[in-house]
C-alpha positions in Angstrom: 0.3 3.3 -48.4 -1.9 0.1 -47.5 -5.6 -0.1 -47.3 -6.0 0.7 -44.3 -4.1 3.8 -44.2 -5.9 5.1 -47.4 -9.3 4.4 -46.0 -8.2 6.8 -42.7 -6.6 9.4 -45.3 -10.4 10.0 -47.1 -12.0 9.8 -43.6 -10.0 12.6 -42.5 -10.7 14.3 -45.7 -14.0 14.2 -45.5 -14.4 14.9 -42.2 -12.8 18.2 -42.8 -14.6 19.1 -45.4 -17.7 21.2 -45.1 -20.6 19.5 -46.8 -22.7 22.1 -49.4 -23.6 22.5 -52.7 -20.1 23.1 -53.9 -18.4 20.0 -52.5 -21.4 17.6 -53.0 -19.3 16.0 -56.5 -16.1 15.4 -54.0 -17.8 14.0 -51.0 -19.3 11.5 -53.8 -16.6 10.7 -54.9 -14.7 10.2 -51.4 -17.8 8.0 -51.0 -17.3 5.6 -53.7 -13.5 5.6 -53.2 -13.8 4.9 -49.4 -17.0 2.1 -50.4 -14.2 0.4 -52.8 -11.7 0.3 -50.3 -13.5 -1.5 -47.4 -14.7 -4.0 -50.2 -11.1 -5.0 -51.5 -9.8 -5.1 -47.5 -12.8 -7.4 -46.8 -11.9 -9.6 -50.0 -7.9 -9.7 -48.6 -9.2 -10.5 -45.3 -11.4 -13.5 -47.2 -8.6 -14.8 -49.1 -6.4 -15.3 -46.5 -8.4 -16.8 -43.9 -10.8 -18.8 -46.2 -14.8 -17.5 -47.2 -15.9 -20.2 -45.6 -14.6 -20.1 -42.1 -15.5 -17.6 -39.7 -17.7 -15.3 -41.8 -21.8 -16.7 -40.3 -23.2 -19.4 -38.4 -24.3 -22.4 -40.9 -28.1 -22.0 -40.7 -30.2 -23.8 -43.9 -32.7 -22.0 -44.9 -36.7 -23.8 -43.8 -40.2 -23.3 -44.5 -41.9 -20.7 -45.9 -39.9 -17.6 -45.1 -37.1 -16.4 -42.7 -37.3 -14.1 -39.8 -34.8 -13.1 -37.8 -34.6 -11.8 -34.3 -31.6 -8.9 -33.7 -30.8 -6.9 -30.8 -28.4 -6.1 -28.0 -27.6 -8.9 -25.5 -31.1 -9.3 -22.5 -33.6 -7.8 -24.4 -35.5 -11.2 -24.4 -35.1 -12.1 -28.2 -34.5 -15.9 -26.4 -38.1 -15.5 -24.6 -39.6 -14.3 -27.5 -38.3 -17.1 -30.2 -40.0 -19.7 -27.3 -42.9 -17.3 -27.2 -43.5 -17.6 -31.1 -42.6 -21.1 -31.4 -42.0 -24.3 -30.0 -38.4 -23.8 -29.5 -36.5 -24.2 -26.4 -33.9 -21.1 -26.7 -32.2 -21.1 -23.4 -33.2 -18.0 -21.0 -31.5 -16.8 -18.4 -30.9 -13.4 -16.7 -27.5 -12.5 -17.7 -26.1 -11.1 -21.0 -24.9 -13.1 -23.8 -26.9 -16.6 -22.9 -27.4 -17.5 -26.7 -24.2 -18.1 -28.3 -25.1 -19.6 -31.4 -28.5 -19.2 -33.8 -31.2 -21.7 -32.2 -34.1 -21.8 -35.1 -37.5 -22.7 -34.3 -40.6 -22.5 -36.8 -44.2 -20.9 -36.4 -47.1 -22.1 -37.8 -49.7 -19.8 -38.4 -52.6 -19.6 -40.5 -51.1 -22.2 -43.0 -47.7 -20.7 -43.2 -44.8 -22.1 -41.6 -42.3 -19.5 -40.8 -38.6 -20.2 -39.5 -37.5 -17.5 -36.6 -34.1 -17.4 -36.0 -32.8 -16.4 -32.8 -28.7 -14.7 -32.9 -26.6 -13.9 -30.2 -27.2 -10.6 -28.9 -25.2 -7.8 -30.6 -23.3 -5.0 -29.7 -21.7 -1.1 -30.2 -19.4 -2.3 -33.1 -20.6 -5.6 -34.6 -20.3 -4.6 -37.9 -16.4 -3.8 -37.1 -15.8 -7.5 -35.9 -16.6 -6.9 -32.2 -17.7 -9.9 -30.0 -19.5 -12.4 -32.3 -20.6 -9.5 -34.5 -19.8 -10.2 -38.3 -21.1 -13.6 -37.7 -23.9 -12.5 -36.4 -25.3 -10.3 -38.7 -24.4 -12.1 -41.7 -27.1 -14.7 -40.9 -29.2 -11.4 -41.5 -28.2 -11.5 -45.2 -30.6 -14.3 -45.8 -33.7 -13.2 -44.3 -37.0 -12.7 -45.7 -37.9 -10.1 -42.4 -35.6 -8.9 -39.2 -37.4 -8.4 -35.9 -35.2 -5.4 -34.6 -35.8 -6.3 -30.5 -36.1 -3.3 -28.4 -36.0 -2.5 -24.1 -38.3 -1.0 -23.3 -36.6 0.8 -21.0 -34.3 1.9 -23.7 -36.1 2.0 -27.0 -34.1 3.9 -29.1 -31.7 1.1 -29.7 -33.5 1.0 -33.6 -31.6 2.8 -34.9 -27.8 1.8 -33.6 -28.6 -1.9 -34.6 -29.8 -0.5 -38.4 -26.8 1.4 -38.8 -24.8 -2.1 -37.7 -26.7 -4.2 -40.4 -26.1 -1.1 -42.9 -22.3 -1.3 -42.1 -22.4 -5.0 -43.1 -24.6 -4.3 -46.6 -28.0 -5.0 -45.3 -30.5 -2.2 -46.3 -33.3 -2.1 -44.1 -36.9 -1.2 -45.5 -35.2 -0.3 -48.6 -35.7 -1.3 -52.2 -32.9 -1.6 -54.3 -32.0 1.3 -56.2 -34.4 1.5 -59.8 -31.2 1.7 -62.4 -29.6 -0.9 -65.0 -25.6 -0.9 -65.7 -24.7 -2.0 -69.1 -21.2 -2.3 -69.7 -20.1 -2.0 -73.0 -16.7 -2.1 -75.2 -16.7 1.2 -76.8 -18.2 4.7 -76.7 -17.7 5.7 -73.2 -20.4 6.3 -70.4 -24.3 7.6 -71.3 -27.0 8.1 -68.9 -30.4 8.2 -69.8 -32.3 9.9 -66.9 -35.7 9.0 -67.0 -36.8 11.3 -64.1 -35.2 14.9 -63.1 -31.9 13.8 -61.1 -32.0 16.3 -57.7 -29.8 14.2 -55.7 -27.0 13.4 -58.2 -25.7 14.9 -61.6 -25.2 12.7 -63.9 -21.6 14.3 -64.7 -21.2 12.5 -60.3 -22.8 9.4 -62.2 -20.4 8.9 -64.5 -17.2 9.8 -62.3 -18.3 7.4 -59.9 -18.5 4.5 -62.2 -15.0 5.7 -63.1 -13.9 5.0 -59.8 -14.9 1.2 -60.0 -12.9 1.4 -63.1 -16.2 1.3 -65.4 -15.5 3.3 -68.5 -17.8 2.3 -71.2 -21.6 1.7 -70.1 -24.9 2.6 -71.0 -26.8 3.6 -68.1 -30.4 3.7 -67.3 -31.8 5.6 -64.2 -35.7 5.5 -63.4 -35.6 6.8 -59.9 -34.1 10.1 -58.2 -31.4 8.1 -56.7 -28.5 9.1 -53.9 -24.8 8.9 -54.5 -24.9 6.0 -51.8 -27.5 4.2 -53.5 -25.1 4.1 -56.8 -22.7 2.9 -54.6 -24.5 0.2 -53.7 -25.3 -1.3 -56.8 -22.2 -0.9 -57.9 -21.0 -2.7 -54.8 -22.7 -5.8 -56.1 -23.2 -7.3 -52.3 -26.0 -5.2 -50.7 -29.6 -7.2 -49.8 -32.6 -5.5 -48.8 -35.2 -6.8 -46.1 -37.9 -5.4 -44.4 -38.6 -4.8 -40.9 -40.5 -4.5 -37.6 -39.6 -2.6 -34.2 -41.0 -5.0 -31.4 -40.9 -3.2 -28.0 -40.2 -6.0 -25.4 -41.0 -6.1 -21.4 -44.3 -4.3 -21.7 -45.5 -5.9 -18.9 -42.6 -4.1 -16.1 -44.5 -0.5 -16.9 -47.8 1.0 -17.7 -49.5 2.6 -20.6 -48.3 6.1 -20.2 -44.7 5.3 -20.1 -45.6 3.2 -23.7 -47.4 6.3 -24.5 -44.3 8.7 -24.0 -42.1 6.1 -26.0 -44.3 6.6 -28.9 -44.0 10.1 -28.9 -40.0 10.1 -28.9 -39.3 7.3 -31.0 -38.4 8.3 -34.3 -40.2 4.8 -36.0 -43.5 2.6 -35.4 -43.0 -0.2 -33.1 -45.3 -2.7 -31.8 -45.2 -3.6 -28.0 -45.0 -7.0 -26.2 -44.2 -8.9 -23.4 -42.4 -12.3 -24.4 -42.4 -12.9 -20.8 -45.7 -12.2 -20.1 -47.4 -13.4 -23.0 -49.2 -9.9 -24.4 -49.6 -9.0 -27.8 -48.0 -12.1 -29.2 -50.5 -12.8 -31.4 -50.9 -9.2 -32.9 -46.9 -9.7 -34.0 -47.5 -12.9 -35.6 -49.9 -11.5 -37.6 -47.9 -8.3 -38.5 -45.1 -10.8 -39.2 -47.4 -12.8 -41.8 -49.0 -9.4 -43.4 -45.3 -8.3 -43.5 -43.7 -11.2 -45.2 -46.4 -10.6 -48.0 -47.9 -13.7 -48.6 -50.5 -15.4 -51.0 -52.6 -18.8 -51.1 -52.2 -20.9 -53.7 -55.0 -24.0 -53.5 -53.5 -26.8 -55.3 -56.0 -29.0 -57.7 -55.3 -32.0 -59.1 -55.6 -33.1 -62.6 -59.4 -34.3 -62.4 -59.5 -33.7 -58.9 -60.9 -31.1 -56.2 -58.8 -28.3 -54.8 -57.5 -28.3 -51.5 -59.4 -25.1 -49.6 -57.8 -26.6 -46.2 -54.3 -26.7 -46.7 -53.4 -23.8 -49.4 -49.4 -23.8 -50.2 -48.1 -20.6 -49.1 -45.8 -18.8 -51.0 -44.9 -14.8 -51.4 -46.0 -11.9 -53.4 -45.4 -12.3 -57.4 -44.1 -16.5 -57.0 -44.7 -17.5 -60.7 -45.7 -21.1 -61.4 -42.2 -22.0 -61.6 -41.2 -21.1 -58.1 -44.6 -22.9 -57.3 -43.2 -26.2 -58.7 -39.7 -25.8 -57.0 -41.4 -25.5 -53.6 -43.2 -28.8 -54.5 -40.1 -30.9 -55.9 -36.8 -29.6 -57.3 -37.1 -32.1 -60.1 -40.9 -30.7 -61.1 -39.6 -27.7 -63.4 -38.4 -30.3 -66.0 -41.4 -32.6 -66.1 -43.4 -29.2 -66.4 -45.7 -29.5 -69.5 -48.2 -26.5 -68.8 -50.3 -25.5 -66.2 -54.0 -24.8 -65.4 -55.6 -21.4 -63.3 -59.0 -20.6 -61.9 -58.6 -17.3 -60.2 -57.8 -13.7 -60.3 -54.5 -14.0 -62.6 -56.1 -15.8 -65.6 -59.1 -14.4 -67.8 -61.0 -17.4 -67.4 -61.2 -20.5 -65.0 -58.9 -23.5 -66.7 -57.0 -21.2 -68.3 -53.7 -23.0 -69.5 -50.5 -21.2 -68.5 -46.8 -21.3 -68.8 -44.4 -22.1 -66.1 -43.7 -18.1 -66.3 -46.9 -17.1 -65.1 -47.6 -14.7 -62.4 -50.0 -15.8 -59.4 -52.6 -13.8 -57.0 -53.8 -14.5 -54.1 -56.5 -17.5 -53.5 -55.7 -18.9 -57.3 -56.6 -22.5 -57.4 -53.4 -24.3 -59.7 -53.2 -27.8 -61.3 -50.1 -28.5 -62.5 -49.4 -31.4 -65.3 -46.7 -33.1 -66.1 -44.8 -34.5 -69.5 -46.1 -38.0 -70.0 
């Protein structure tokens, strides 16, 4: 029996199988077997037409952070990406105009933040249909995905989070709070550091079995699913956050908007790309989102620069500080110095380890 025919045998299994307290430890363990499956046809598929063709658009990474715009084909994610920046994304009225990822980069207050418009998506992208692997996959590298809604069909959310979740993409999720030692010898432990509701640790153990992991210590510090094991165990999941942007605004009035938000299951915030409302209000829930701090560089002997902070994200350390200034500034690091809410007292000499806050004022010096 090949791959593909096992995968079908545990989907018929488990369809058929009535989902309760009794066969919880079986559907977990169809789970993982099913997870394991797709990874290794995946992998085949890889090997024999080559990782590197075919899998995602070549995009390089710029600025300060990545966004991503995702939804079906006409929902004006094209409009939008023009709208936020001072890209020229083709528009037109028909479905599928953008065919590749056109980047363009917004600037706002201080932070520079690349948007990256993909081809729309459809039913079935995670399976391969239209341009859909490739599409998504750009997805793996973002620092935030704009999920782009109609708003005369706003419950789309949800369909194009299950598509990124078919790919490995966990949206508004954090990864799972455990730690998978393997060792030689002695078999599997689990040291449960809160009461396990969701999974037994006996389901812990069998599951780890089926990715032919027999010894390992195992430390658990959240009450975590069978699917979140899974996951980690899976070693090619990413995490991103999100926001629901209602698009087209403008073609209806506020109590249609009004009934959305009472039947849609998730927050959203509405715009029209086209018509230019609300724009602003999303770029700044796209910089709150992307969790930013200020970092006012000083140099040696010098005055800080209040006008032009560097931007960087929630718990950079000095190092990733000196990276976004050169590559080749980590090895002339000698130490560094802090005024600001991270240090005890203003000067205080740090390592290159050392976490910033918000509105710190850095001067960095260098091996003579």
């Amino acid at each position: 029996m090949g791959i593909p025919e096992k995968i079908q045998a545990i989907k018929d299994e488990m369809a058929k199988t009535q989902i309760n307290k009794a066969t919880e430890h079986h559907i977990g363990l169809l789970k993982a077997k099913l997870a394991k499956l797709r990874r290794e046809m995946e992998e085949n598929k890889q090997r024999k037409t080559g990782k590197a063709r075919g899998e995602s658009f070549d995009v390089r990474r710029a600025g300060d952070a990545t966004v991503v715009l995702i939804g079906l084909p006409s929902v004006g994610k094209s409009t939008l990406l023009n709208s936020l920046t001072n890209a020229k994304s083709k528009i037109a009225s028909y479905q599928f105009t953008t065919l590749t990822v056109v980047p363009g980069m917004m600037e706002y207050r201080g932070a520079r933040i690349q948007i990256l418009d993909l081809p729309g998506i459809i039913e079935g992208a995670s399976s391969g249909k239209g341009l859909g692997k490739r599409v998504l996959s750009v997805a793996r590298n973002a620092d935030l995905v704009l999920l782009i809604l109609d708003v005369f069909n706003p419950n789309q959310a949800e369909l194009l989070k299950k598509e990124l979740r078919n790919i490995g993409i966990r949206i508004d999720e954090q990864p799972p709070d455990m730690v998978i030692e393997k060792t030689s010898s002695g078999g599997i432990s689990v040291n449960a550091q809160v009461k396990l509701k969701k999974i037994t640790e006996s389901l812990i153990k069998d599951i780890l079995r089926v990715y032919d992991i027999h010894n390992a210590r195992v430390v658990v510090r959240e009450d975590l699913t069978d699917e979140q094991l899974i996951d980690v165990l899976a070693e090619n999941r990413t995490y991103a956050k999100s926001i629901a942007v209602l698009n087209k605004i403008d073609l209806v009035n506020q109590g249609f908007i009004n009934e959305i938000q009472g039947s849609v299951k998730r927050d959203f915030i509405p715009i029209s790309a086209d018509a230019n409302i609300n724009i602003e209000a999303l770029k700044e829930e796209i910089f709150n989102k992307l969790d930013f701090i200020r970092i006012y560089m000083r140099p040696k002997n010098g005055e800080p620069d209040y006008v032009e902070p560097l931007i960087t994200r929630n718990g950079s350390t000095v190092m990733e500080v000196c990276n976004k200034i050169h590559r080749d500034m980590k090895d002339e690091f000698r130490y560094a110095m802090v005024w600001g809410k991270s240090v005890k007292f203003g000067g205080q000499k740090v390592g290159i380890n050392h976490r910033l806050f918000d509105e710190d004022v850095l001067t960095i010096v260098k091996k003579k």
